[in-house]
N, C-alpha and C positions, 0 to 999 in steps of 0.2 A: 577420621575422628580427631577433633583436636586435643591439647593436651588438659585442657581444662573439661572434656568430655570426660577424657581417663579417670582424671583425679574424683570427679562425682561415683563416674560406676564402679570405683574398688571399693567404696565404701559399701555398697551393697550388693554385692554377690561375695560367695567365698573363694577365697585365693590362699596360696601359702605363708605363712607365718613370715613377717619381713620387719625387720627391728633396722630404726634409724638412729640420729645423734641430733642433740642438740649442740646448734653452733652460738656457741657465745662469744663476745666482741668486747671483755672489758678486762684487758690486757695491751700493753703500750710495746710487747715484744712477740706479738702471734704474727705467723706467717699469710702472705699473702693467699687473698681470695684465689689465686689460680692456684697456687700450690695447694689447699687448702682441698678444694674440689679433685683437684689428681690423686690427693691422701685418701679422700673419703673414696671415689671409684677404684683406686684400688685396693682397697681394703673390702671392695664387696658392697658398700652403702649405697642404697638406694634412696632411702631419703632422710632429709632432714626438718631440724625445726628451727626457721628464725625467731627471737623475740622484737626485733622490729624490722623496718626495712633501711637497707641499705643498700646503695644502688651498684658500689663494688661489688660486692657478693654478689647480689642479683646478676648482672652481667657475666659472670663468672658462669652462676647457676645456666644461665640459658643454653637450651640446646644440647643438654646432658643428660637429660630424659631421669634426672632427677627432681624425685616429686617434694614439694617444701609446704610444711606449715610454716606460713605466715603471722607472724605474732603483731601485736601495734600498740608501742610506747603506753606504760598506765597514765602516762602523763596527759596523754591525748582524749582519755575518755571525758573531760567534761565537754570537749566538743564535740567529738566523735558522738555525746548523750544526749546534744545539744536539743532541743525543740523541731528545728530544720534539717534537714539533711546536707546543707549545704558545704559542712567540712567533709562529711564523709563523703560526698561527691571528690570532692578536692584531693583526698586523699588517694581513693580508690584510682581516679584518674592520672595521678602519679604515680603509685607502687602496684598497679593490679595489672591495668590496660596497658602498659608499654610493654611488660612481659609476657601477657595470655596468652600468647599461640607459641612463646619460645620455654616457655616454664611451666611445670606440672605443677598448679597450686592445688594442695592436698586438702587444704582449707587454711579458713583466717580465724583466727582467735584474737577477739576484743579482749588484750590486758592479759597478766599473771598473775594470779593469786592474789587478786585485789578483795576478794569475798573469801569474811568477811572483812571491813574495814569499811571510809570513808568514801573510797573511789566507787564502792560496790552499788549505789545507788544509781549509775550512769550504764551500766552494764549493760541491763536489758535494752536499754532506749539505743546505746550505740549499736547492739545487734541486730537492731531492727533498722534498723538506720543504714547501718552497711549491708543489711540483707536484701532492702530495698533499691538501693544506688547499683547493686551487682544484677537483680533481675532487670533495670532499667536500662543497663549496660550490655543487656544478653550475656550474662554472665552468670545465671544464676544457678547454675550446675555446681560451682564452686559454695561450699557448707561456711556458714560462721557459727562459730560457739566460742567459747572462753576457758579456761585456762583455771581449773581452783586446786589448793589442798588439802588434804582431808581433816584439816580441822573445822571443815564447816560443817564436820559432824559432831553433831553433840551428842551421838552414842553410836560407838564403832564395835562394843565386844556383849555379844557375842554376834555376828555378824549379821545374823536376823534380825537382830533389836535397832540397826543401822536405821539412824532419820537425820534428817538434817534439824543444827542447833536451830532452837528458839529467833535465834536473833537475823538468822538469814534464812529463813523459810519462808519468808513473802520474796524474798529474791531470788532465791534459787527455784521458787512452784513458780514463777512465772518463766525464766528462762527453760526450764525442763519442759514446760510444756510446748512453750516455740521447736526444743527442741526436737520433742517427739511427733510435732504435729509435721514437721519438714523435715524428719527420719536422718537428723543431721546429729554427730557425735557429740558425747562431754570429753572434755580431756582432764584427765585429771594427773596430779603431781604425786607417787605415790616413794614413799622414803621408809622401809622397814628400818633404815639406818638409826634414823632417828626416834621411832617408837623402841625400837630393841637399848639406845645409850639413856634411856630416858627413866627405862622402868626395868633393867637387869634382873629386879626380884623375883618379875612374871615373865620376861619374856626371855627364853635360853637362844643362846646366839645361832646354835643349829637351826632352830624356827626361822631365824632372821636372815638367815643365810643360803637359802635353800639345801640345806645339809640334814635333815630330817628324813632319815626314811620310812617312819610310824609317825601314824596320827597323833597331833600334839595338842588339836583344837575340834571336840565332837559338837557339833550346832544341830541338833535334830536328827537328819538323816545324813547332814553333809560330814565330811572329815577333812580335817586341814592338816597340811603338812608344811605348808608356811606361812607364813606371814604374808606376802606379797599377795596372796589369793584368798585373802580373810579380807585383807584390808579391800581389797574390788569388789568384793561380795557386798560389804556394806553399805558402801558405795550404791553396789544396784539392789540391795533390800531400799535403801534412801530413795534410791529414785521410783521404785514405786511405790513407793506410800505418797507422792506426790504425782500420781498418775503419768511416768514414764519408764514404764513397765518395758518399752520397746526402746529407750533410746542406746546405743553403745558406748562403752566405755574406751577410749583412747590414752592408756597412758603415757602421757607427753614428759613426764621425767620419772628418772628411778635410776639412781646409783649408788655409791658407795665411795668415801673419800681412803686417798691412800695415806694418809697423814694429817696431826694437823690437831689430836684431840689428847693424845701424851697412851692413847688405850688401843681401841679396837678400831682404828682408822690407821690399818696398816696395808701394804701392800697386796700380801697374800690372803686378805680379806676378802679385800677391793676386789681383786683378781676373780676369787674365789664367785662373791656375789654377782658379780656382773657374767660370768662365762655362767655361772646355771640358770641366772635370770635370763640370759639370750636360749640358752637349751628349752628352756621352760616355755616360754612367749612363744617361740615360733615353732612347737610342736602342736598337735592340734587334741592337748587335754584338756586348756579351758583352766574355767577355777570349776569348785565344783558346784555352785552356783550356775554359770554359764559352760558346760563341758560342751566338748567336743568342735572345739576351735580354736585357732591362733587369737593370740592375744597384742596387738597394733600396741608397739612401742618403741621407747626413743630415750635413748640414754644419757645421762647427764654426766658429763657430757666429750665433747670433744679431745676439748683442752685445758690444761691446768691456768688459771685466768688469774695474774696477778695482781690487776685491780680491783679485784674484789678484797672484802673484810679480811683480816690476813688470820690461819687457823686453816680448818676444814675445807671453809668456802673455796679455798682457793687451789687444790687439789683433788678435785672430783673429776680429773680429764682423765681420758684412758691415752692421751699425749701429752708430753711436753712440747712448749714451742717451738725449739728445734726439732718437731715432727719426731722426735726419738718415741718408741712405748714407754708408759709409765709401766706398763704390762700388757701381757698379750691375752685377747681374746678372738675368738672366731667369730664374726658377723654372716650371716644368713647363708650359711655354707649349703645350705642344697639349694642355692640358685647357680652355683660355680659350676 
């Protein structure tokens, strides 16, 4: 089997709970690709998620039998959306097919968080676009979907009332249902961090932090005890009020900054958030919406990235560049 076989059939059968990292690249002092892959295997990572390609890395990744979401520049979606398929060939033909048999593509995600916004118009059409160039490639084992954050809901609480806003719901009913009809995941960006600094009045930081050991949130029959699995829930009440009732949820970022907001972006937070949200994900409780399974995540992320906006943005790594911890967590310990 090859490893682009792998990476289709973990999406559908059940396997154990296996929480990845997202590797970001916009820092002028992060270590190199090969150091970078020895950090993450021996820290226990099994996979990761790029947001575009790069071919250091990629080289790096080969052969490591670690499996990568592929991410691809929002820059690229008005071609990628284009009429023809013929950038997405282009593309695919550079960053897919040099690596398919050396790299486990987990899948590719057209864009980040571009829905909603101006990009979000290209979406559909680039995924159809790259979904079609990858069966034409004998590739088509490998999933595309895209990448959103939950404010394309325009009602998240109580977590049954979850639909998507007005304004992206001819975007999102037709990708969900590409979705659902090729049994291919959403990923979505999910940040208690930032509903809990946002709305302090309503939401208690225990909730926010997986520190709740009584129900904080009663929806009908379900009971919540955090935030992180309220917010998923709504997510998939959304999806099916738009006839994807079957598709899965991948959350492709979720962490906690350890500095950076003058408050509750401290270290033993961070710490705190990120080691129960690993305990939580790859046990197999589910939300209570979806119970009794691991829940496919990726942490945001790596590394503390100094070119980004300077604040919060730029201390969400569970490393510093000199590979030091910013803190310690356990990554997927009953695979060890």
């Amino acid at each position: 089997m090859s490893y682009t076989d792998f990476s289709f059939f973990s999406f559908h059968h059940a396997e154990a709970g296996v929480v990845g990292v997202n590797y970001g690249l916009l820092g002028n002092n992060l270590p190199t690709p090969e150091r970078v892959v020895s950090l993450i295997k021996s820290r226990n990572i099994t996979r990761v998620r790029l947001f575009a390609p790069n071919p250091t890395v990629l080289a790096a990744l080969e052969n490591t039998g670690i499996e990568v979401i592929m991410g691809t520049k929002n820059e690229d979606l008005p071609n990628l959306g284009s009429a023809d398929t013929s950038y997405a060939l282009s593309w695919i033909i550079s960053n897919i097919i040099p690596y398919s048999d050396t790299i486990l593509f987990r899948c590719i995600s057209i864009g980040n968080e571009v829905i909603p916004g101006s990009l979000s118009t290209y979406v559909f059409k680039a995924i159809t676009n790259i979904n079609t160039v990858l069966i034409s490639s004998n590739l088509s084992q490998i999933p595309v979907t895209t990448s959103i954050p939950t404010s394309v809901l325009g009602i998240s609480y109580p977590p049954s009332k979850g639909e998507f806003s007005t304004e992206v719901m001819a975007t999102m009913k037709s990708i969900v249902n590409f979705l659902a009809d090729n049994e291919y995941p959403l990923l979505v960006n999910v940040y208690p961090y930032f509903s809990y600094v946002n709305n302090q009045q309503e939401i208690s930081l225990s909730y926010a932090i997986f520190n709740s050991s009584e129900v904080v949130v009663m929806d009908g029959k379900f009971g919540y005890k955090n935030l992180f699995d309220a917010t998923i829930d709504a997510v998939y009440w959304a999806l099916e009020k738009v006839g994807g009732g079957n598709v899965q949820i991948v959350v492709s970022e979720s962490g906690w900054p350890s500095k950076g907001d003058g408050g509750s972006a401290v270290i033993s937070l961070a710490e705190m958030y990120n080691g129960k949200m690993i305990e939580h994900v790859t046990g197999d409780l589910g939300t209570p919406k979806r119970p009794g399974k691991s829940i496919e995540t990726y942490v945001f992320a790596i590394f503390n990235e100094n070119l980004k906006p300077s604040g919060i943005e730029q201390n969400f790594g569970l490393f510093y560049p000199n590979m030091s911890e910013v803190y310690h967590v356990e990554f997927n310990r009953h695979l060890i």
